[in-house]
TILOBA-595848 format. One line per 8 residues: for each residue x, y, z of C-alpha. Coordinates in Angstrom, 3 decimals. Last residue first. Example, Ala and Ser with C-alpha at 12.3 -4.5 7.8 and 13.67 -1.06 7.14 Angstrom:
2
13.670,-1.060,7.140; 12.300,-4.500,7.800
***
This chain:
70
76.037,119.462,42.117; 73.175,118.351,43.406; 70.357,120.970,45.493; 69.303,120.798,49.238; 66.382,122.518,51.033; 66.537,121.844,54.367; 64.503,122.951,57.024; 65.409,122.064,60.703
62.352,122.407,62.792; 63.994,123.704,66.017; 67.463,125.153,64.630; 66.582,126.691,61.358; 62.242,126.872,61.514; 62.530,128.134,65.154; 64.981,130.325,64.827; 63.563,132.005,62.020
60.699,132.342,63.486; 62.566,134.014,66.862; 64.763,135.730,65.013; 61.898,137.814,62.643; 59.916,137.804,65.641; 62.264,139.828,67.507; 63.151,142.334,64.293; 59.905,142.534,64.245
59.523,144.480,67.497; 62.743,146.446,67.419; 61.537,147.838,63.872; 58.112,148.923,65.102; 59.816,150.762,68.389; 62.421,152.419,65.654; 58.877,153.562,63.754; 57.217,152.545,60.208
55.218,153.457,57.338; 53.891,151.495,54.273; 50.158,151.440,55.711; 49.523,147.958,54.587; 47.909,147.128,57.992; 48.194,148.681,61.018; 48.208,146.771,64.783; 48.106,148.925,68.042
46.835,151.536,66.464; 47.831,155.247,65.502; 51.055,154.822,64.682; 51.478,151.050,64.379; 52.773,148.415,66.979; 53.174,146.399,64.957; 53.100,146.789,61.173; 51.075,144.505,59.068
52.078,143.952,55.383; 54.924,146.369,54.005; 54.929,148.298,57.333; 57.625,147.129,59.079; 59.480,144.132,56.710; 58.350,140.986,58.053; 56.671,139.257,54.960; 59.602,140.460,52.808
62.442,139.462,55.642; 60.372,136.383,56.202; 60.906,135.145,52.528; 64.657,135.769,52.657; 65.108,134.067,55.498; 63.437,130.836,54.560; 65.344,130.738,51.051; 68.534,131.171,53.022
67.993,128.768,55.669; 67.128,125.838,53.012; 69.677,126.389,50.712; 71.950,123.808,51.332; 74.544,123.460,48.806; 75.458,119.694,47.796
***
């Protein structure tokens, strides 16, 4: 059985977290922008942080598996 439980999860929060698809943080002008399709190196530090620590959580922590039969 294949276990795709980690990929499906990080897939999703790359989307969601991607700088300046959704929210972007810190933005250009403010501290939080929304839907403003831009982004910075500081931006892309800062979710790159949350991206491992949700994912980390959900993986190791929480432990979500989506499994599938052969």
């Amino acid at each position: 059985m294949s276990d795709w439980g980690p990929v499906v999860i990080a897939v999703v929060l790359f989307v969601l977290l991607s700088p300046g698809l959704l929210v972007q943080l810190p933005g250009n002008h403010h501290f939080i922008e929304f839907g403003n399709l831009h982004t910075s190196a500081v931006s892309i530090v800062v979710h790159s942080i949350i991206y491992f620590a949700i994912i980390a959580i959900f993986v190791i922590v929480i432990g979500v598996h989506i499994t599938t039969a052969d």
